[in-house]
N, C-alpha and C positions, 0 to 999 in steps of 0.2 A: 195322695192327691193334694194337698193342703202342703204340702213339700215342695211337689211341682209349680204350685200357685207361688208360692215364695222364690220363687225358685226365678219364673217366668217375671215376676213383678220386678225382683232385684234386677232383672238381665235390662229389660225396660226402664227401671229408674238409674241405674250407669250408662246406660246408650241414649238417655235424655239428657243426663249432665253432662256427656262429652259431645253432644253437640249444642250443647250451650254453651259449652267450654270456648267450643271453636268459632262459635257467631261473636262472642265477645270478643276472642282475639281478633277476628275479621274485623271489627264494627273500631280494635284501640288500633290497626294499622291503617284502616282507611283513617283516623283521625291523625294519626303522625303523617301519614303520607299529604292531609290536607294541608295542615301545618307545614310541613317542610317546603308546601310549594306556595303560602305564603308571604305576600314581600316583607311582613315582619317578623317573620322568621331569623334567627342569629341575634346574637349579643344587643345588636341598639335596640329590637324588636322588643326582645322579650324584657332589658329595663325601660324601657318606653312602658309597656303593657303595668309597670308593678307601681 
């Protein structure tokens, strides 16, 4: 029983990190995607920005 329970917890704490895994990458392409459509997006953009 207590095997099973481990067993069940690990299956639930891997299928939580991998859709955390994925909201992240979701969350760093909508942020590139915002960026690239950016008008200071490219080389003047980003030494301007620094």
């Amino acid at each position: 029983m207590v095997a099973d329970l481990r067993h069940t917890l690990s299956t639930v704490a891997s299928t939580l990190a991998k859709t955390r895994e994925e909201s992240v990458a979701a969350e760093i392409r909508r942020r590139l995607e915002d960026v690239q459509d950016s008008p200071a997006a490219g080389p003047a953009g980003d030494s301007a920005a620094r």
